[in-house]
N, C-alpha and C positions, 0 to 999 in steps of 0.2 A: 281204327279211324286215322291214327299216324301214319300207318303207312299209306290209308290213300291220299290223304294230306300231301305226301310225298310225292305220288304221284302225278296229284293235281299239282303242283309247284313246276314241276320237270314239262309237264306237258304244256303246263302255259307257255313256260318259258321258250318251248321247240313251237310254239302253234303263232308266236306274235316274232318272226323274225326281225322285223324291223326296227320294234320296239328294245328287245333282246339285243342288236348290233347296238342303236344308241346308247343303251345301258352300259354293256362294256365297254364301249368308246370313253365314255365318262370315265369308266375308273382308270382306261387307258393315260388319259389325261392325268388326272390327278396322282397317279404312281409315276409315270415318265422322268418326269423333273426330279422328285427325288431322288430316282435309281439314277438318271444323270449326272448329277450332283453328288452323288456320293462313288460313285465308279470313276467320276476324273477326278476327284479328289484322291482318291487310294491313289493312281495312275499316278498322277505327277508326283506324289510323298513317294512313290515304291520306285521311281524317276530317281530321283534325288537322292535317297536310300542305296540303288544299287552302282551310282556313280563312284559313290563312298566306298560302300562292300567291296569294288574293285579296283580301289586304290591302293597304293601299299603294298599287294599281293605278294611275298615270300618275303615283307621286310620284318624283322627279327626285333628291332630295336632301331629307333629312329632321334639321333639328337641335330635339334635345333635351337634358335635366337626363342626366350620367354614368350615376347614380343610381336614375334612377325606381322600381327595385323594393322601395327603401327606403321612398320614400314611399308608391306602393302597400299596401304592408304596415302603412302607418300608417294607412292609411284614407281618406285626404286626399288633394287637392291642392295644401291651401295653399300657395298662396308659390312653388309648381313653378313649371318650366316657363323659357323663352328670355328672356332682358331686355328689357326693349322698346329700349333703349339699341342693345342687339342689329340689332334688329329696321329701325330708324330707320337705319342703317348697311345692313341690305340694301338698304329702300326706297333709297335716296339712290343707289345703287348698280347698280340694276337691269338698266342694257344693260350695264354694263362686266361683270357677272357673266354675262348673257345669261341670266338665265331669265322666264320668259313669268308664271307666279302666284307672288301668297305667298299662306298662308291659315295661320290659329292656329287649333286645334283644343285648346281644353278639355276636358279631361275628368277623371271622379273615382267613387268609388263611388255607389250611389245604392239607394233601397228605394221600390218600387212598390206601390200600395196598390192592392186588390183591389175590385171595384164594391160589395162587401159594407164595405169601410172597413178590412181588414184587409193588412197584408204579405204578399208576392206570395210564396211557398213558392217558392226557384230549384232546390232539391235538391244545390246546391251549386255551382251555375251562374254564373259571373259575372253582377251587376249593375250596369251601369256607366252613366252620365251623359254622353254627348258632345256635339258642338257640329254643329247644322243648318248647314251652308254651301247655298245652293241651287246648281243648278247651270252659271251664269255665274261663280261665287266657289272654286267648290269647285277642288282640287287631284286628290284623288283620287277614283276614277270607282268607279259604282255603290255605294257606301255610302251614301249619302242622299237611295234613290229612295222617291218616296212611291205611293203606290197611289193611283187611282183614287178620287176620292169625297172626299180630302183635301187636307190644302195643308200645307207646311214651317211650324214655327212662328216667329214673328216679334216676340214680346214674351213681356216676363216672364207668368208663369201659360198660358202656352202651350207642349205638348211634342209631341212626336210619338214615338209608340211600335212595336217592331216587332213584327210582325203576330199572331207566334205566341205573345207573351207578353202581349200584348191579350187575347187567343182564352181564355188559360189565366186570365187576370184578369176575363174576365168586362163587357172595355173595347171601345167602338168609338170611330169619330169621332162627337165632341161630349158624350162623355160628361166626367163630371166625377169628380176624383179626387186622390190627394193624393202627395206624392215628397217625401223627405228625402232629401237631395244629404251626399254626406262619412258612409259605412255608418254612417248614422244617428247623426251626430256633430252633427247641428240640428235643428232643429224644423219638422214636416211644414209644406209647401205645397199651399195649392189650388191646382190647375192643372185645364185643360181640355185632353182630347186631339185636336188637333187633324188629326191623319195621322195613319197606317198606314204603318213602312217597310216594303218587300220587302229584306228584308238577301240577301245575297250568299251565305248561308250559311245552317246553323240550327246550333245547340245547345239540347240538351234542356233547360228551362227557363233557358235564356236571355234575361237583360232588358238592351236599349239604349233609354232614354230620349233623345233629342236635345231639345236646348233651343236659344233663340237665341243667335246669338254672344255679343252684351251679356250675357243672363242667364248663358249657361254661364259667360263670364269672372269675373262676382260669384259665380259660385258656388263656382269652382273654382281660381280661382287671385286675383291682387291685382293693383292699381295698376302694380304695376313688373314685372309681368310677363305674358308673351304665349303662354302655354302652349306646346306643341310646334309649330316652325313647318314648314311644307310647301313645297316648289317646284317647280315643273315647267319644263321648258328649252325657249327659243327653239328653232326649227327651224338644226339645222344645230350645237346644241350639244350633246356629249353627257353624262351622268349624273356620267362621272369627270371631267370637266370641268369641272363646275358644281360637282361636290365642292372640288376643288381650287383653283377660285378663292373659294369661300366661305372656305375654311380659311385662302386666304391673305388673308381683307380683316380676319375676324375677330382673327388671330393664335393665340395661344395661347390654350387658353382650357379650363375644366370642362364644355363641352358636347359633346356626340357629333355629330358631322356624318357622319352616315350617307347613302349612294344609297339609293334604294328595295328592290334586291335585297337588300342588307344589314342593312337593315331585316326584312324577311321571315325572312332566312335566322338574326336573332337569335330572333324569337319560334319558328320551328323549335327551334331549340337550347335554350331555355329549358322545352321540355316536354320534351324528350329523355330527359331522369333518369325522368320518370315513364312513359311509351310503352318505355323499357327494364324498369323494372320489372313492369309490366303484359305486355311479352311475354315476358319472361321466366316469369312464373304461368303462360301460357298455353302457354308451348314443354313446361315441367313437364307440365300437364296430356297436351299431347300424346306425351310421352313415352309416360307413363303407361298412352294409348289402345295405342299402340303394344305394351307390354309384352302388358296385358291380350288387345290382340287377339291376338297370338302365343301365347298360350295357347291362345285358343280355335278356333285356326286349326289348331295343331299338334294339340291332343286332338284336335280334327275328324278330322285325315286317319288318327292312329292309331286312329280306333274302325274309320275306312273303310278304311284298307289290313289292321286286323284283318279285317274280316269279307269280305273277298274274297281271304283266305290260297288258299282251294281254287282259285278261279279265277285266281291268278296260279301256282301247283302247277301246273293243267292246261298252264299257256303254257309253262312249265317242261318237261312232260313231253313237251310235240309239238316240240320243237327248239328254242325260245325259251331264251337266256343271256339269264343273270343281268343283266346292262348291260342287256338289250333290255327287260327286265319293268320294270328301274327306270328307264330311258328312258321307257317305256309312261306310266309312273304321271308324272313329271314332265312328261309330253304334258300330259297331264290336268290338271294342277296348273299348267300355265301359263295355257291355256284358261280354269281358274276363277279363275285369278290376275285373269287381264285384265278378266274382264266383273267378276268382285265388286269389283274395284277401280275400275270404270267407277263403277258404281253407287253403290259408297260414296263417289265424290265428288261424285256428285248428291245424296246421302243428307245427306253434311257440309255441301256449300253451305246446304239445309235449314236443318242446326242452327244455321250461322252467323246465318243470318237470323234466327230464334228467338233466341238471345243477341243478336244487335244490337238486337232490337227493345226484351230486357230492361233491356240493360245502358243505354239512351238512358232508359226508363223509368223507372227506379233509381239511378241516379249522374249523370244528369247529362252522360254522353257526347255527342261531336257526332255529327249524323247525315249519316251519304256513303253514296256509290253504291257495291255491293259489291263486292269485288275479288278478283277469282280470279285470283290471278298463277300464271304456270309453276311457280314454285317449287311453290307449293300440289297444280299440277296432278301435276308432275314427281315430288313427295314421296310423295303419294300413290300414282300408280301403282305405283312401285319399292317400297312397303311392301308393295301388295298381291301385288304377283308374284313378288318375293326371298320376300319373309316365306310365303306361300304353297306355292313350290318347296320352300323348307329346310324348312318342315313336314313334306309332304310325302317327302320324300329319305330322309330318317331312317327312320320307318318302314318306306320300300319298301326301302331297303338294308337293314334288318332282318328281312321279310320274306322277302329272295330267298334269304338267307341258307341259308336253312329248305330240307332236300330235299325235292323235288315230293310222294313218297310219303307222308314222316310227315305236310306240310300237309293232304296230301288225306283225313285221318283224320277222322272225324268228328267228335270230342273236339279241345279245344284242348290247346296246350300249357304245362305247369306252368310258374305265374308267375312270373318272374324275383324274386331274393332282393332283400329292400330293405337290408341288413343294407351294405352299401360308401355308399350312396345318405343313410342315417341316420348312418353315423359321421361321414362328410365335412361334414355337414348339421351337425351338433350341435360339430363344432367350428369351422366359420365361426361359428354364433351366438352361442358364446364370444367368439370372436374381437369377433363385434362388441356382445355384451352390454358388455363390458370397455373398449374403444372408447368406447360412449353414458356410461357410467356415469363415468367417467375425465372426459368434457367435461363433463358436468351436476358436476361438483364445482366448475367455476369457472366465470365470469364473460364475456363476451362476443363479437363476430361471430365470435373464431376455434374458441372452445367451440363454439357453435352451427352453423360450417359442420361441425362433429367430427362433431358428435351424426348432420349429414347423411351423413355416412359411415359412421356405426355404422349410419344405416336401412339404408342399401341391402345391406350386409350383412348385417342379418337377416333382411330380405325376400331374398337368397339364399339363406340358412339356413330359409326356412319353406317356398320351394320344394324345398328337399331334402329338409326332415323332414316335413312335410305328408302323403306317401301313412302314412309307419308312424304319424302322431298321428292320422290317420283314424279306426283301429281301435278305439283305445280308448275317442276320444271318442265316435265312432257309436255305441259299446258304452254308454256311459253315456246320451247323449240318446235311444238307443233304450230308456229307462222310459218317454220320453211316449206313444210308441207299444202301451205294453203291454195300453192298457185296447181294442187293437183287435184283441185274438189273435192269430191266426197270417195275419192279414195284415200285424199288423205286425211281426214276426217275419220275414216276405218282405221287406217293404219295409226293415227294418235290414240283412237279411243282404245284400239287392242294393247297397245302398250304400257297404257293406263291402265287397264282394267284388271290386271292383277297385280299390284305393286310391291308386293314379297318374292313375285316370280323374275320382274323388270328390277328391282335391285340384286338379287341373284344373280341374275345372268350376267347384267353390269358390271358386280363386284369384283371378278377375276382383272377387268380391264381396269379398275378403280386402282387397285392394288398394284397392275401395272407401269401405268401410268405417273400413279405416284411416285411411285422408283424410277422411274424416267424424269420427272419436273425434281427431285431430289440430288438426281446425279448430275442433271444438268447445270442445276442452279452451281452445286459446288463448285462446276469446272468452272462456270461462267466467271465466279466471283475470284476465283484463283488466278484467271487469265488478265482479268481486271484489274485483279490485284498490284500482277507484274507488270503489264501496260501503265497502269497510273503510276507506280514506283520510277519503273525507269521515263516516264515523262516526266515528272517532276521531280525526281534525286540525280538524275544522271545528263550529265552536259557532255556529251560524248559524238561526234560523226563517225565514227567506227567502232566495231567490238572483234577481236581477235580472240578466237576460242577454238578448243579440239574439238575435232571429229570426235562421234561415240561418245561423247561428251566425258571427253578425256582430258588432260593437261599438255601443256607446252612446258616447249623447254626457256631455261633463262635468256637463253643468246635472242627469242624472239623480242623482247624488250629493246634492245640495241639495235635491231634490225630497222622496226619501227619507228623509233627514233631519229635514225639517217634517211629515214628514205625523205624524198624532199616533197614539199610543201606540208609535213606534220609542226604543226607545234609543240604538240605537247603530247605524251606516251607515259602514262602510269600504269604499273600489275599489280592484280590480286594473287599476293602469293598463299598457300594453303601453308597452314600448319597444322602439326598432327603429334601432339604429345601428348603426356598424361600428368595429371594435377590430382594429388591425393589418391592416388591408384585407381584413379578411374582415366579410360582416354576422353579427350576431348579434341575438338576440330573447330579450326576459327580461321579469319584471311589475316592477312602482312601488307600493307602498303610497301610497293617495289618500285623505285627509279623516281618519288619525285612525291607531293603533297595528294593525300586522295582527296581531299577538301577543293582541289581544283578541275573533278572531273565529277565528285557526288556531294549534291547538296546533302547533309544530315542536321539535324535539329538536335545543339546541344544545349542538356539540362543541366547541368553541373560541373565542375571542373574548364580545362582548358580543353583545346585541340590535340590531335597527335602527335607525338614529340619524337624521334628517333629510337630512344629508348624507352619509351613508355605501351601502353596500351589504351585503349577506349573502352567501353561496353554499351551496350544495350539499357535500358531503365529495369527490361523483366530481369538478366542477367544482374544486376548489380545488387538488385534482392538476394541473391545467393550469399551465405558468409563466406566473407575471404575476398570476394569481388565486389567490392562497393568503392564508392570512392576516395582515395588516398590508402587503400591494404595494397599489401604487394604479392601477387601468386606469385608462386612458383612450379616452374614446369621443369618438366626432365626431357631431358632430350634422349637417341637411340640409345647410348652409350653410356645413360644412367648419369649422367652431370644435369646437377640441377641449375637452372638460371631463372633470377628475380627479375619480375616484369610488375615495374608500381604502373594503379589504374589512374590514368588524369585525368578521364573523363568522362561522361554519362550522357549517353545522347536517345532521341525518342527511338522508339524500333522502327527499325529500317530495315526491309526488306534483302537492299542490294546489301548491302554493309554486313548484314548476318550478328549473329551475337554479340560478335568482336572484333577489333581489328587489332595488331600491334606492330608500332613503329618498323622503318628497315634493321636498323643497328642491331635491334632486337632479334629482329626477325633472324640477321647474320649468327646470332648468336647462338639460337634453338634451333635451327635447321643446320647441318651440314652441309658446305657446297653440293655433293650427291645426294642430299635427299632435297632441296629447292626446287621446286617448282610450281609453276605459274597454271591460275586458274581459267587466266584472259587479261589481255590489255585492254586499256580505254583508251581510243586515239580523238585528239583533236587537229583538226586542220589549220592550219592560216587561212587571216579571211580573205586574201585573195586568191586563194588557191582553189583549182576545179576539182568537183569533189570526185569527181568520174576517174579522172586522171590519178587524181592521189590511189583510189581504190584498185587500181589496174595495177599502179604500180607497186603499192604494199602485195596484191597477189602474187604479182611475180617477185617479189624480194624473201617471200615466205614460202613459195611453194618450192623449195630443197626442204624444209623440216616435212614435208608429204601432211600431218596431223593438222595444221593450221589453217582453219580458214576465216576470212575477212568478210562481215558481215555490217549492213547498214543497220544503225536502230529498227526500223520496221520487220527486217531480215532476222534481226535476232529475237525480236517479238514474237515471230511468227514459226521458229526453231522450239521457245520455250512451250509456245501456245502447243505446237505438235507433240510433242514429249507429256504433254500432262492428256492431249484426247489420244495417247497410246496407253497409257497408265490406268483411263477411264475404258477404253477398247474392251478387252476381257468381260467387264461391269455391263457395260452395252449389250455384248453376245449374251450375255446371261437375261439382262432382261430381255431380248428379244424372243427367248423362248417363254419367258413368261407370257409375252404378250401372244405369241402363237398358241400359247393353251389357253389365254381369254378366248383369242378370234374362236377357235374349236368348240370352247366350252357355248359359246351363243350360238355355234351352227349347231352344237347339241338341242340347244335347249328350243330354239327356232325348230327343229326339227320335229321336237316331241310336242309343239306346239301345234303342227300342222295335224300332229293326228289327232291331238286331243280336238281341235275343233273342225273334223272333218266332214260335221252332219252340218255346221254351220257356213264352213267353205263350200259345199255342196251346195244348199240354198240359194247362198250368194249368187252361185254359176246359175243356177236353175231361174232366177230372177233377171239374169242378163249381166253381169258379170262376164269380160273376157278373162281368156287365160293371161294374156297381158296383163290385165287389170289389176287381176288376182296377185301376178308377179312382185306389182309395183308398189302392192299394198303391202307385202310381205318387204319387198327392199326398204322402202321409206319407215315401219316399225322397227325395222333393224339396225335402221342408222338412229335412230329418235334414242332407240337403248344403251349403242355402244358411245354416242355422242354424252347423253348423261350420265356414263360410267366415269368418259376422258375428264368432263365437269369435274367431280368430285376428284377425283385423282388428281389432275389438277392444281386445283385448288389448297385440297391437304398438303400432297407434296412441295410447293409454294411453298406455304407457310410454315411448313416443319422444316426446310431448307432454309429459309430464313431468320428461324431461330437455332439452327446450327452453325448456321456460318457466323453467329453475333456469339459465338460463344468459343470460338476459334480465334476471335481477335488476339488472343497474348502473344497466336504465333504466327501472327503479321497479317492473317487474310483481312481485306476492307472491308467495304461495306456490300452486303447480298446485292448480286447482280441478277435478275431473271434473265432467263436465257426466250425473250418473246418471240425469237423467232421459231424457235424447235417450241416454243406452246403451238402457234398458230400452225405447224407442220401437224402438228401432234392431233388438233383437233381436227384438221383436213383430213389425217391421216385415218383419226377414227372414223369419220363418214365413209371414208371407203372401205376401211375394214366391214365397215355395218352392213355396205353393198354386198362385198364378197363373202361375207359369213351367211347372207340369204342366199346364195344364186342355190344352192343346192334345194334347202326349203321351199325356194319359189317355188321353183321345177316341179317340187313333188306336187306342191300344192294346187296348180294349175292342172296337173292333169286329176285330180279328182273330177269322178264322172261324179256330175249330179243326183242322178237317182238313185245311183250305189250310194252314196253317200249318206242321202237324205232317210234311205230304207233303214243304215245302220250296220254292224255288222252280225 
């Protein structure tokens, strides 16, 4: 009997094509997302990984400054980098250590100007300035190959740039152009480019300027010192070898003597935090895929193990047990498992590609070769063929349940009470309203994971109450339907009439959506944030700020200051030192009172004093930072300097943690490591604002980095920078939303067959196929419209106890974003249309008496 079982399984399955296509489409769906999500994920880590793998390549032992991320962060390289003292002690030293090169590599930020005269837009891409070694000189291999057509450069005003950031600049060889070395902390140079590298790598708008040794060294570092130095080892020494006799010629010392592996394997580690963050969104997301496709896999199988009740009755009545029918049905449901799951990881690869292409486009990512690991392959499968099976089971073990006789009735059987289904529902969402609401009264990451707790329990509680909030709500958005009679009348009541079916099909888009009214809300309240901050902290007619959202140099301060009709000209300088061995980053008032261009709300102590410092109220909760202690910071060079706090003011957004005095500021920053984060200009009040701004642009465009910006102008820079941040978050839910729309043409689709002796009728009574259409479009918006409700809704309210729990770190108060709601719900009415046209279609051409005969 098992094997005809099997047989019977195989042949249903070849004998109902239609049914069969929307079966696998389902699991299509429901696998896709995952294997997408977890194939750009590998992609952009194995990105990132092979960047590194190929950096260093033949260096032997690498010493540098402890440090460097400090200076990094400053902007600079001044003054970095090995002693020469150092360095003189290797030369002198070279067979006793045994290695074959040394080589200095300078390097430091840098800003490329575009053939048109302007800053090269990186998207947030490093810019960086390094040092040509050709290669007789060079240490490490393929980083300073040039292309064809070119040649290395060899003197000052000569660079070579790499290929694709020439391409995007608008540069070949021998054009002519301009770079400000130190992120735009000097004053542009003409240079001519002389090469084209081929780098080893890409990153999306990626710039590496190479200079000559001499020029990088003046550019980048000083007299007494020799930037990072590199070595490579005689034959017959090896890596640990050559470490360990450097360490013992040097002694003790504040430089890292790293191998090459270790080298790599730090810049590994240093992106770490953010490739965990970034897959961590992305495992989210694929959860997500996951959940939703199990909706739409599970409704699938109960429309289809509903409407073959009679033929699994007949198998029942010719001698077939109960085991054998739901054996039958998981025959079947493995079969669709494996091929929908085949294909949804053809389908995912797809979207990987499509998001890698965006996310390289948009942020800035590096670009690699795709990567479909096991895992990916392995996850995938097993979602499609478990998740599939347990669809599947459930129903058919419900099914077999049924005795042959009453299934094989021609009437279905009266619908199970939702009434255990709603009570159980409405007290989890208790549960977790009380949860959200409980973490949104306080304050930070441990509220905020809360609030992630209160979600998922309401999203259990909306799958529970979802079929009975159907009813009512259908009942009410069926007035939009009213002005279409008694087809819409059809079209309310079918949507009604199965309310586990109509929350299912919903749910993918509920789930959506929610993520959509979640991320929006954030952005909203973060934009709002910065709008309300700088309206009422900042008394400013202009902001001068870098490109790339980079730094200026100090001479812009002075520039500003003379140009005429300014009054008043104060900068935020950065500071980047460490306190207690940890780094910290905070601003410097530079050139004049910040009190006279930002209101701040002080709670204790006095204003800022030259040598003093300010804080924040959350900051002064720290030990050591409260009011009247004195930190102490160290500067590059390992001098510590005492900075007493005077005073404690409310969080202020513009202002940031800290501010400290100039004097101060003169004293922990180096002249080559200062610089400036933006001035605040004020006008005179008789002076035209048009006029002043025309002229501060031309008084600043030699620094090329600087541009001159109105309040509204820079409002509207910072607003763009946080909906590029959200970008990536968007593309992700958009595919979400694409496997709702999918999943309702599914489920619309199995819809049309299952009631096809009743669509038949209809026609046979006088029903057009028009009619028929429009009954089918107007139930499909009535569904996906109460899906965007509930999502909605939820995400609202879990957005707004997120953001009330964000407060320590300055965001306001929840802003909804009402306009992207009302897009959102317009949006789903049309979704609802286009996820029917296909259904309609079918549905309209049912011939009547076929129909009505059966099949």
């Amino acid at each position: 009997m098992g094997s005809v079982m099997r047989r019977v399984s195989v042949r249903n399955l070849a004998a109902h094509k239609v049914r069969l296509f929307l079966t696998v489409f389902s699991v299509v769906l429901g696998t896709s997302f995952v294997a997408g999500s977890m194939v750009f994920t590998a992609t952009i880590s194995n990105a990132f990984s092979s960047i590194f793998d190929k950096t260093a390549q033949g260096v032997a032992v690498q010493i540098s400054p402890k440090n460097p991320r400090e200076l990094a962060m400053s902007g600079t390289q001044g003054g970095a980098g090995v002693p020469v003292s150092v360095v003189k002690q290797l030369r002198a030293n070279r067979d006793k250590l045994g290695y074959d090169r040394l080589a200095s590599n300078y390097t430091g930020a840098v800003a490329l100007a575009t053939a048109e005269g302007k800053a090269l837009q990186t998207g947030n891409a490093p810019s960086i300035g390094s040092t040509f070694l050709p290669p007789d000189k060079a240490v490490a291999k393929g980083e300073n190959v040039i292309l064809p057509g070119g040649r290395g450069p060899e003197r000052e005003g000569e660079v070579a740039v790499n290929k694709s950031a020439a391409d995007k600049a608008g540069l070949h060889v021998g054009s002519k152009t301009k770079v400000v070395a130190g992120q735009g902390t000097s004053e542009p140079q003409e240079v001519t480019v002389v090469g084209l590298l081929d780098q080893p790598f890409e990153v999306g708008g990626f710039v590496n300027v190479a200079f000559s040794a001499q020029w990088a060294r003046k550019l980048f570092s000083d007299p007494k010192h020799a930037g990072i130095v590199s070595l490579s080892t005689q034959p017959g020494v090896t890596d640990l070898q050559l470490q360990e006799r450097v360490r013992n010629l040097i002694g003790p010392t504040q430089l890292k003597i790293q191998t090459g592996d270790e080298v790599r394997q730090e810049n590994k580690d240093s992106i770490n935090t953010f490739l965990q963050v970034f897959t961590y969104i992305l495992l989210a997301f694929a959860a997500i895929g996951i959940i939703v496709g199990t909706f739409i896999i599970y409704n699938t199988f109960a429309m289809i193990v509903a409407q073959r009740n009679r033929e699994l009755a007949l198998l029942r009545a010719v001698g077939a047990s109960r085991r054998q029918v739901s054996r039958s049905v998981l025959t079947e449901a493995f079969l669709v498992g494996v091929v929908g799951a085949v294909i949804g990881l053809a389908v995912g690869i797809g979207l990987a590609i499509g998001l890698r292409a965006l996310a390289i486009a948009t942020t800035g990512l590096p670009n690699g070769s795709l990567q479909i690991t096991p895992t990916a392959v392995i996850a995938t499968l097993a979602v499609g063929i478990v998740v599939t099976m347990l669809s599947a089971w459930l129903p058919a073990r419900r099914a077999a349940r049924v005795a042959p006789v009453e299934a094989m009735r021609a009437t279905m059987a009266e619908p199970r009470s939702l009434r255990a289904r709603t009570v159980s529902g409405a007290i989890v969402g208790l549960v977790g309203i009380a949860v959200t609401v409980a973490a949104a009264m306080r304050q930070g990451a441990g509220p905020a994971i809360a609030v992630g707790a209160g979600a998922v329990l309401l999203i259990a509680a909306v799958v529970l109450v979802a079929p009975a909030l159907s009813l009512p709500v259908i009942t009410v958005l069926g007035v939009v339907a009213k002005p279409f009679g008694k087809i819409g009348q059809l079209a309310r009541t079918n949507a009604a009439r199965n309310p586990r079916r109509t929350a299912a099909t919903a749910f993918a888009l509920t789930i959506g959506l929610m993520l959509v009214a979640i991320i929006g809300t954030l952005g909203s309240s973060f934009k709002a944030t910065i709008d309300e901050s700088l309206d009422r902290d900042v008394r400013v007619d202009f902001f001068l700020t870098g490109v790339n959202n980079g730094f200026i140099p100090p001479a812009v301060l002075d520039t500003a200051k003379k140009t005429p009709g300014v009054a008043q000209a104060v900068a935020s300088g950065l500071v980047v030192s460490t306190v207690d061995g940890k780094q910290v980053l905070g601003g410097a008032a530079v050139g004049g009172q910040i009190s006279s261009v930002v209101n701040y709300n002080l709670l204790e102590g006095r204003s800022l004093t030259p040598n003093g410092m300010i804080v924040d109220e959350p900051t002064s909760r720290k030990p050591g930072w409260s009011l009247g202690s004195t930190v102490e910071f160290k500067r590059p060079d390992g001098e510590t300097v005492e900075v007493p706090v005077v005073g404690v003011y409310e969080l202020n957004p513009v202002l940031g943690a800290w501010v400290i005095g100039n004097t101060a500021y003169d004293k922990l920053m180096p002249p080559a490591a200062q610089i400036l984060t933006g001035v605040y200009v004020l006008t005179s009040t008789d002076a035209d604002k048009a006029a002043v701004q025309q002229r501060l642009n031309e008084a600043t465009s030699k620094y090329l980095t600087v541009q001159v910006q109105t309040a509204e102008e820079f409002k509207s820079s910072l607003s763009s920078m946080i909906d590029q941040m959200l970008g990536v978050l968007y593309a992700l839910l958009a595919l979400a939303l694409v496997v709702a729309v999918l999943g309702i043409v599914n489920t619309l689709a199995l819809s049309v067959v299952e009631r096809r002796q009743e669509i038949g009728m209809e026609r046979a009574i006088g029903m057009s196929r028009a009619q028929v259409r429009r009954m089918i479009y107007l139930e499909s918006v009535l569904i996906a419209v109460f899906g965007a409700l509930l999502g909605i809704v939820l995400g609202c309210g879990l957005a707004v106890a997120v953001v009330r729990t964000l407060r320590e770190w300055g965001i306001g108060n929840p802003v909804l974003p009402w306009s992207l709601i009302v897009v959102t719900l317009i949006g789903a009415a049309v979704v609802g249309v286009i996820a029917a046209v296909w259904p309609a279609i079918r549905a309209a051409r049912t011939k009547p008496l076929d129909a009505i005969a059966g099949e």
